[in-house]
Residue, then its C-alpha position, 0 to 999 in steps of 0.5 A: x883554706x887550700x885543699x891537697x896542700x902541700x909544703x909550700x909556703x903558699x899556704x891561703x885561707x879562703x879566696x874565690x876561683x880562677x883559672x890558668x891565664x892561658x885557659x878558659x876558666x872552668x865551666x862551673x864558674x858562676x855565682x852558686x846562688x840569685x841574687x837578693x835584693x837590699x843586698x850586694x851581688x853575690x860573688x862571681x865564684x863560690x867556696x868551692x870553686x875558691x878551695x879548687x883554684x887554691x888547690x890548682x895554684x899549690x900544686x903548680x907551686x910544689x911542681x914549680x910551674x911557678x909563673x901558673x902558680x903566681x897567675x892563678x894567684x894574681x887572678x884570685x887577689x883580684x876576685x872580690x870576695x878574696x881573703x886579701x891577705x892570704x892571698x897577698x901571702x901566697x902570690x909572695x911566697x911564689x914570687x920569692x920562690x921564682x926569684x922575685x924578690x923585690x916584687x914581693x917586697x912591694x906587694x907584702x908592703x900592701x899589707x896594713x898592721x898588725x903585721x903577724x909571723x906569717x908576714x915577717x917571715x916573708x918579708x924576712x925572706x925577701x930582705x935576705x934575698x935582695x941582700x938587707x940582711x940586717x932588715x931580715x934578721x930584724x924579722x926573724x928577731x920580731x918572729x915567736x916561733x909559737x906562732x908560726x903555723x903547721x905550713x910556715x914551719x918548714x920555711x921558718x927553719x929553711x929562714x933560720x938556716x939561711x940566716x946562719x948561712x949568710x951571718x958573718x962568720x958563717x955557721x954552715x954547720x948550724x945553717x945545715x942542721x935547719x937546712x934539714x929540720x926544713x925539709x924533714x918537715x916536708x910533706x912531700x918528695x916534691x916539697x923536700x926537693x925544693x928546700x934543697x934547692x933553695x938551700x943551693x940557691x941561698x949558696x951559690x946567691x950569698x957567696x962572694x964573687x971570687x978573684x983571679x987568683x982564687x979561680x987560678x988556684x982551684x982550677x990547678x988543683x982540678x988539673x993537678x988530680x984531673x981523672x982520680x976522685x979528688x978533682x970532682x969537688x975542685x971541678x964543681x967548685x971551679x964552675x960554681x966560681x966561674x958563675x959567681x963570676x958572670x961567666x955562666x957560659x965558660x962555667x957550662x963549656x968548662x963542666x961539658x969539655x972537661x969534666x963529663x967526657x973524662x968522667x969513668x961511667x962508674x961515677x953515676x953521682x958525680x955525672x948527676x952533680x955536674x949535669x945538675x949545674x949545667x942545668x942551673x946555669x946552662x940556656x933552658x930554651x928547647x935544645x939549649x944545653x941547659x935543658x938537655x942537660x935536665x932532661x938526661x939527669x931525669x931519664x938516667x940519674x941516679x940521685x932521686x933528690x936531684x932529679x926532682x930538682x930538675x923535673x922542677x926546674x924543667x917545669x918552671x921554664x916550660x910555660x910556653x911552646x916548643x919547651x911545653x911540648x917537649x916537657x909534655x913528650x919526655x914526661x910520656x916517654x919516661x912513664x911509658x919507659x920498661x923497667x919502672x923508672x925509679x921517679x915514675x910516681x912523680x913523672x906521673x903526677x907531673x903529667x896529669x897537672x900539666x895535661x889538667x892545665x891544658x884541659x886534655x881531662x882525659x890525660x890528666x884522670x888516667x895519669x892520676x888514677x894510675x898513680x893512686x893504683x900503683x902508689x898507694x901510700x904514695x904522699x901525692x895521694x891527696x894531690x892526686x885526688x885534687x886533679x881528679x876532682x878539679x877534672x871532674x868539677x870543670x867538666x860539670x860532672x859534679x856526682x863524680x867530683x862529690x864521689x873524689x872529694x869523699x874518697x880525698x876526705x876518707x884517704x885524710x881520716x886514714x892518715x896520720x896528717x888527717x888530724x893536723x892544723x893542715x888535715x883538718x883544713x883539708x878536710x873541711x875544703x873537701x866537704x865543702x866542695x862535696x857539698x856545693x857539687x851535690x848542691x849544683x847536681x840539685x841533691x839538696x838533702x845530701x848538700x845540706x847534710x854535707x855542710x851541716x857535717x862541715x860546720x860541726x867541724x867549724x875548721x880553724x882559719x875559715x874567715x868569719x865572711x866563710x863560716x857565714x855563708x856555710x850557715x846561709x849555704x846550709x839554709x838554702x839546701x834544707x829549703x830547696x830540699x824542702x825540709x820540715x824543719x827549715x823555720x827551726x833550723x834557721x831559727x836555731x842557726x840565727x843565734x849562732x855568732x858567726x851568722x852576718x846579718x847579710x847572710x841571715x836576711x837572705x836566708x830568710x828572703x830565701x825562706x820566703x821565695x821558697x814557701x812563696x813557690x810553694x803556695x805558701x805565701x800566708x806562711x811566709x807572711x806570718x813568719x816575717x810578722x813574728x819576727x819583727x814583732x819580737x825583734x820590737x819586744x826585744x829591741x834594746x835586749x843583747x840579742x836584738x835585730x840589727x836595725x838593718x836587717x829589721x829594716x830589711x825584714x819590714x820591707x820584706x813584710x810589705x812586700x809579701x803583702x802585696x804579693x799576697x794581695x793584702x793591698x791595704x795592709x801593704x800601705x799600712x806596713x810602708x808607713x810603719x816602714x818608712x817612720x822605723x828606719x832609724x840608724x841605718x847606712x844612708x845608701x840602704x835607706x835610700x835603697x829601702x825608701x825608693x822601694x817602699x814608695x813603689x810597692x805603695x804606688x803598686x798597691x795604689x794601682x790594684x785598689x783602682x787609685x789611679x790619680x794617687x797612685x800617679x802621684x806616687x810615681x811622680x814623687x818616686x821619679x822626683x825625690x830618687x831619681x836613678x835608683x832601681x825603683x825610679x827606673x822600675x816604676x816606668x815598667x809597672x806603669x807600662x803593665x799597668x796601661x797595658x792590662x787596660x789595652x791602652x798600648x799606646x800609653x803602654x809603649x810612651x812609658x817604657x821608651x822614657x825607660x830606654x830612650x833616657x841616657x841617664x838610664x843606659x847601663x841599666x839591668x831594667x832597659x833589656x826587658x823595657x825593650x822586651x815589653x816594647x817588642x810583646x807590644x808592637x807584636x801584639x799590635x800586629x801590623x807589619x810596621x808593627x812587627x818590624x818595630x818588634x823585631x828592631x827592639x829585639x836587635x837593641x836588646x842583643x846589641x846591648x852592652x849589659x844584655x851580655x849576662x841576661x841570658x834567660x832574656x836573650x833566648x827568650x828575645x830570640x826566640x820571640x823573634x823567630x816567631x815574628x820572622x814567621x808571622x812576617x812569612x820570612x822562613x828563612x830569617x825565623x830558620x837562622x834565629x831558632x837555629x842559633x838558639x839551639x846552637x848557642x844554648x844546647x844544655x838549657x831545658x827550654x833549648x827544645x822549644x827552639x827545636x820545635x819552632x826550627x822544625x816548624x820552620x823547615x815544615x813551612x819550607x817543605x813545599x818548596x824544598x822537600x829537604x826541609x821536610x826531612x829536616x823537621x822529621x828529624x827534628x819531630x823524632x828526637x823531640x818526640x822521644x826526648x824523655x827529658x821534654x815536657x810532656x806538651x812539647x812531646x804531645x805537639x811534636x807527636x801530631x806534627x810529625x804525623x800530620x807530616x808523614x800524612x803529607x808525604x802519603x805515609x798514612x799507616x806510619x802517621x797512624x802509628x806515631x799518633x796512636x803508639x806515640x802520643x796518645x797511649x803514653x799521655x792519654x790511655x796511660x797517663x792518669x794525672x789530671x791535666x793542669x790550667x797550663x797545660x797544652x797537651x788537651x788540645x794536640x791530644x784533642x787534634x791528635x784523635x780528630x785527625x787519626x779518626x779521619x785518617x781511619x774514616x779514609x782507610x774505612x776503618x770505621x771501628x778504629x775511627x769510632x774508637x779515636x773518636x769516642x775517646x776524644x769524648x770521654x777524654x773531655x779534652x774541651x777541644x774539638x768535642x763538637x767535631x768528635x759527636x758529629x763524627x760519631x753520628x755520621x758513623x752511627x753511632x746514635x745519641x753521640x752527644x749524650 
């Protein structure tokens, strides 16, 4: 559903995200979850990245930035996932509102039956534009008022009258009383403005194009009274008829030469009617006469109806440059003019959308928030709020798009709109996009709390695919929050109706990767155990589990057995597996067999079955040739090898893998080629390395690597590590280098920076600048309090083991004991873990700062560094630190 919806008929139910054709589409774009597997991939766009794009696209419909509108539109039909109707219903909507009739017509066409109000009230209005009136009454004739919607209401009055507008005989007066009832049914200035100029357009469309002699008797009865009252209405009318005639421009020049230089200034209303026309008819390119025209009726009319029809109208054709600059500076100009001007609310609301669609974020949340400081009961309050919390949302910024989505959410409790269909639509886009920032931002209490807060809600017209991925949303925030209660909570939550049967299994594959992490993967086991042993109990009962997600939970019991090294139980559960299928889609039977058959052959191999295992593999290969588990099988036999030394073997495996073109395009070669190049590096020969660093070229090179990020920086940064070890410095420099250019927000980006700075360090006997450069480097990562600990620790000793080099000795004693050793040794009491590199810089620490007291003789301070490395039991270097000890006198050092 639309989030800040306004009264545009564009009015959609759930569709993914998109962006402006012209700009990049926003940087929080991008799946909200993993993937799982035995599942399809998750959409490219979530809930709330839909509600904002919707929102983006009705505002630009309400400010008549009609081509956006349709754009953003066209991108979300296209989005799988989308709420194709809804999404059919809107770009429709647009397009009727920007003269496209017959366009709407073939889409709405694309509709299957039944066929509700919703549709034939669109189709009835493209029937009339394309002048079927007699197809447009029948629409109206099918329509029952009762089940026109909250949003469609306005349009169906605006159908009415126009329908009365072009009956013959013509019912004007009954044409204007729905003329009205439409646009006090609008929610905004912005939205009334456009149903008077629609009603405008109905006219001017449906009337008659006029004879000679007609256009001779109006235009005597303009220059029979020309310079009192009574030639106003024959001069509009006469122009009107010129252009019904095909002659727009004599209809201009006639309204401009004859009308507006003889107009007495007094008739303020009159010059806005006149210069209103010229605008409709009149060339609207920068400089045309029809632009101008706009342009002035803005900056000095006085009928605020038809100066927001022209800010409209202006901004429908100020798409492109020069006319968007221009748009853009008389919006400026206008907002900054003294006094107020009377229509400074909408000037800026146009300005913070267009500066939004152009990313210029600042422009557009200054001219938002000071449109909520200065109008505070204005009805653009809520659109306001949603370029505010787009702004925010692209940005990244997502504590401050929860913050404007609350405060949007607060602003619809106050108002009287708050507890209609529409209002609570709103509301409940608003709390799921507060809920997926705080979910983003990685606050998964407050996320789980949100969604349980829309969910209480269950908002009207949220599809059924919605509310299930809310449920499984909930879910996943309570287990990432790692609430107590998450098995209940999901247990309670499995019997509500709404929950698919997808959205439940990846719940609890989620629940089980979630107690897996945890150490807790006996749990997790036993969980899956007890499900499926009463989905059996229950398996004819009305709550029984569909036979595909009992299916998935099986596979998944295996699996967990194999992860928790319960080898025999693994095979006993894919026997079971494999014979309890039954009635299930042919392409996830596939899926699940290839699976089960390779966790077998996986269990096989860690119960030393070498010869069955084998076997296995080769029945995988030959019955499910091309599925994931055919091609996975060559990177678990590879390992397999690999873990036996037997490299050779190893590597014959995987180049089967990413030498078989029947193979390419899959997401397995990358790490086939990763695993080549871990290989040929370890063999450690030059041709070796050479081989390595050509794999990891073919990993960069590839088509699908595109989105495999986490492979590609860990390629890369493999690969710096075989430049140095081949001494070439410089192509190692340039692989660090882009590393840390193209991925400066990932976490890991800092072990990038540390092999760039020991590539400088490497090149400072040459060049002593590279030396500066690794300083610098060193500093930052020393300091960076976002680092891991044991980058900090080792960046510590380099850059004192560089300072010594430069003859700095007091400024390295520093750094080792202020920087390194007190806040992660003397300071830090927890116990170092199994991965933890820090013991050993700690341990190379101590031992290079006793020497380098020894050489100041400052033997106390040495014998200190020292004796701490001892009882520190760093298990590095202790030898060397006892035999300093004594050296220094210190007697029994070693015991």
């Amino acid at each position: 559903m639309g989030l800040f919806a306004a009264a545009g008929l564009a009015r959609a139910q759930s569709a993914p995200a998109s962006s402006h054709a012209q700009t990049p589409p926003p940087a929080a774009a991008g799946p909200l979850n993993p993937p799982s597997p035995l599942v399809a991939p998750p959409a490219a766009v979530s809930p709330a990245e839909r509600a904002i794009t919707i929102a983006e696209a009705e505002r630009a419909h309400d400010l008549g930035f009609l081509s956006v509108a349709a754009d953003l539109y066209r991108k979300l039909l296209d989005t799988r996932g989308a709420d194709g109707r809804a999404m059919i219903l809107a770009l429709a909507t647009v397009l009727l509102d920007g003269g496209e009739p017959a366009e709407a017509e073939q889409l709405l066409a694309t509709v299957p039956e039944p066929r509700d109000a919703a549709w034939r009230l669109r189709a009835g209005l493209a029937a009339l534009r394309l002048r079927k009136r007699d197809a447009a009454q029948a629409q109206w004739d099918a329509i029952k008022a009762e089940e026109i919607s909250e949003a469609d209401l306005p349009w169906y009055h605006f159908f009415t009258g126009a329908l009365y507008d072009t009956a013959t005989p013509r019912q004007v007066d009954r044409a204007n009383d729905y003329y009205v009832k439409a646009e006090r049914g609008a929610r905004t200035e912005l939205a009334r403005a456009r149903f008077q100029l629609a009603a405008e357009r109905v006219r001017l469309r449906e009337s008659t194009a006029p004879t000679r002699e007609s256009l001779d008797v109006v235009r005597r009865q303009f220059e029979q009274s020309q310079g009192r009252e009574a030639s106003y209405e024959p001069a509009r009318l006469y122009a009107v008829m010129l252009a019904l005639a095909d002659r727009r421009g004599d209809a201009v020049e006639f309204l401009r030469q004859n009308v507006l230089l003889t107009l007495p200034a007094q008739e303020r209303g009159w010059r806005d009617e006149y210069n209103f026309l010229i605008g409709v008819l009149g060339d609207k390119s920068r400089g045309g006469v029809g632009r101008n025209a706009l342009v002035q009726l803005v900056a000095t009319g006085r009928k605020p109806e038809r100066q927001r029809q022209a800010l409209q109208l202006l901004a429908d054709t100020s798409e492109n440059e020069p006319e968007r600059g221009h748009f853009r500076a008389e919006l400026t100009r206008l907002i900054a003019a003294t006094p107020p001007h009377p229509l400074r609310e909408s000037l800026l609301f146009f300005r913070s959308q267009l500066a939004l669609s152009e990313k210029d974020y600042a422009a557009a949340e200054q001219s938002a928030q000071r449109l909520l400081e200065e109008f505070p009961a204005s009805t653009l309050r809520l659109h306001a709020f949603g370029v505010l919390t787009q702004s925010a949302w692209e940005q990244q910024r997502y504590r401050l798009a929860a913050s404007n989505a609350q405060s949007a959410r607060d602003a619809m409790a106050k108002s009287p709109a708050g507890e209609s269909e529409l209002g609570v639509a709103t509301r409940a886009d608003l709390g799921v996009l507060e809920a997926e920032a705080w979910f983003r931002l990685g606050e998964f209490r407050n996320a789980a709390d949100a969604y349980a807060a829309v969910l209480r809600e269950r908002p009207p017209g949220l599809t059924p695919e919605g509310l299930s991925g809310l449920i499984f949303q909930r879910i996943l925030a309570e287990i990432r929050a790692g609430s107590p209660n998450v098995t209940a909570i999901i247990d309670e939550l499995a019997a509500d109706p709404a929950f698919r049967a997808d959205d439940r299994w990846q719940a609890e594959w989620s629940l089980a990767r979630g107690l897996r992490v945890q150490g807790k993967i006996d749990e997790a086991y036993a969980r899956v155990g007890r499900l499926l042993g009463a989905a059996r109990a229950e398996e004819a009962g009305p709550g029984a589990m569909r036979p595909e997600l009992r299916a998935r939970m099986a596979w998944l019991h295996a699996k967990l057995a194999l992860e928790s090294d319960r080898f025999e139980e693994t095979l006993t559960h894919v026997e079971a597996l494999l014979g309890s299928l039954g009635a299930i889609d042919a392409a996830l039977r596939t899926e699940i067999v290839s699976a089960a058959v390779l966790m077998r052959a996986q269990a096989e191999l860690k119960l030393k079955r070498e010869p069955v295992a084998l076997a296995t593999l080769k029945r995988l290969r030959d019955e499910f040739p091309n599925t994931d588990a055919a091609i996975h099988s060559y990177l678990i036999e590879s390992d397999y090898y690999a873990q036996q030394e037997n490299i050779s073997r190893a590597q014959l495996q995987l180049t089967k893998l990413t030498d078989n073109p029947e193979y390419a395009g899959s997401e397995f070669v990358p790490y086939a080629l990763f695993q080549l190049a871990l290989l040929s590096e370890k063999l450690g020969q030059e041709k070796d390395l050479e081989d390595a660093n050509k794999r990891i070229e073919q990993i960069v090179n590839l088509d699908t690597a595109g989105q495999e990020v986490d492979l590609i920086f860990a390629a890369r940064l493999k690969q710096g590590d075989i430049f140095r070890k081949r001494s070439d410095f410089v192509a190692a420099q340039r692989a660090y280098q882009y590393l840390v250019n193209t991925y400066p927000r990932r976490p890991d980006v800092v072990l990038a920076q540390l092999a760039l700075a020991d590539c400088h360090n490497a090149q400072a006997s040459a060049d002593p600048s590279h030396a500066d450069q690794a300083r610098l480097i060193y500093e930052e990562l020393r300091d960076r309090v976002d680092a891991p600990a044991d980058v900090r620790v080792e960046a510590g000793y380099k850059l004192g083991f560089l300072l010594v080099r430069r003859g700095q000795h007091a400024k390295a004693a520093d750094v080792w004991a202020r920087d390194v050793i007190k806040p992660f040794l003397r300071e830090n009491k927890e116990p170092f873990t199994a991965d933890d590199k820090r013991p050993y810089w700690l341990a190379r620490t101590l031992l290079e700062l006793g020497r380098l007291y020894e050489e100041q003789e400052k033997l106390e301070e040495a014998r200190q560094a020292y004796a701490l490395l001892v009882e520190a039991k760093l298990g590095v270097a202790e030898s060397l630190a006892y035999d300093a000890l004594e050296r220094l006198g210190v007697r029994g050092a070693k015991l």
